[in-house]
C-alpha positions as CSV (number, residue, x, y, z in Angstrom):
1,X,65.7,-105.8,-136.1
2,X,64.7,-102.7,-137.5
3,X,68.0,-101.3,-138.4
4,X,69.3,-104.1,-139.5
5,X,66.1,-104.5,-142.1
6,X,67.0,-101.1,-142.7
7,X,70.4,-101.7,-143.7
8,X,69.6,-104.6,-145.8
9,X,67.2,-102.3,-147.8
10,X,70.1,-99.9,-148.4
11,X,72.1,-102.4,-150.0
12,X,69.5,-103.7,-152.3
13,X,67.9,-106.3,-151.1
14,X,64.0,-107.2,-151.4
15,X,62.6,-108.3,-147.9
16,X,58.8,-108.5,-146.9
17,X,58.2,-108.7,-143.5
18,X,54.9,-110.6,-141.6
19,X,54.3,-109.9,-138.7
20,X,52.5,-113.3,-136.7
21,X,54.1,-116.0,-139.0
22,X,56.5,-118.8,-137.2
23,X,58.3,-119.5,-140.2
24,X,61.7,-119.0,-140.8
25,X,63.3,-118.8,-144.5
26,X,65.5,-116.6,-146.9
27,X,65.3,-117.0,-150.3
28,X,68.2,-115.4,-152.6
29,X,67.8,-114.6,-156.1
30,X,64.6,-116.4,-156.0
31,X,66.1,-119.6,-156.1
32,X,68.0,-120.3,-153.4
33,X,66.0,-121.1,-149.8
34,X,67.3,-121.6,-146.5
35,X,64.8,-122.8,-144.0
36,X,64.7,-124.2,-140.8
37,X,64.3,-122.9,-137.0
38,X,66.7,-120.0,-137.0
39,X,65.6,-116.5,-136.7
40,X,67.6,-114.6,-139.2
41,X,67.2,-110.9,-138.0
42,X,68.8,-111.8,-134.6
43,X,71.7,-114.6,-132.6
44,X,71.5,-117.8,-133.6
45,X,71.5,-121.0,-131.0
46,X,72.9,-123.8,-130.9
47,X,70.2,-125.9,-131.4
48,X,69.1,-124.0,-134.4
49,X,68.9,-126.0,-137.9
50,X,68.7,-124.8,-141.5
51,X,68.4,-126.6,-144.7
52,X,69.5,-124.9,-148.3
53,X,67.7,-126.1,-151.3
54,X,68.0,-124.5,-155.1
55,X,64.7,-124.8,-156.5
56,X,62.4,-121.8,-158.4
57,X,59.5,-124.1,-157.5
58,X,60.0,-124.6,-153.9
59,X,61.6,-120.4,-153.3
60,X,57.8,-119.4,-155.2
61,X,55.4,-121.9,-153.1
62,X,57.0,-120.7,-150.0
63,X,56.4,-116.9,-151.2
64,X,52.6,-118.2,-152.7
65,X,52.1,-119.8,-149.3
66,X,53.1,-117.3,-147.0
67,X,52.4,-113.7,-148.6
68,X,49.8,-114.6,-150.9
């Protein structure tokens, strides 16, 4: 998980990282969301389930709610 957080950071992108917290989300260009049970840093399963919504609102309450 490390390297690949690593990686990601080379390439640009913004990722904050909490350690204890049982969600699961991505937000892109602070818009887009994808959330649901999968872990992104590592194989998904098959009974993993993720939802995409485009909404500022809902990409900054998840931030709001989870980072402060």
């Amino acid at each position: 998980t490390k390297r690949l957080v690593e990686i990601l950071k080379n390439c640009g992108a913004n990722i904050k990282l909490q350690e204890h917290m049982h969600e699961h989300f991505t937000i892109i260009d602070e818009e887009i969301v994808w959330y649901g049970s999968m872990n992104f840093l590592s194989r998904a399963k098959a009974d993993d389930n993720l939802m995409r919504e485009k909404s500022k609102d809902v990409a900054q309450e998840l931030l709001e709610i989870s980072f402060g």
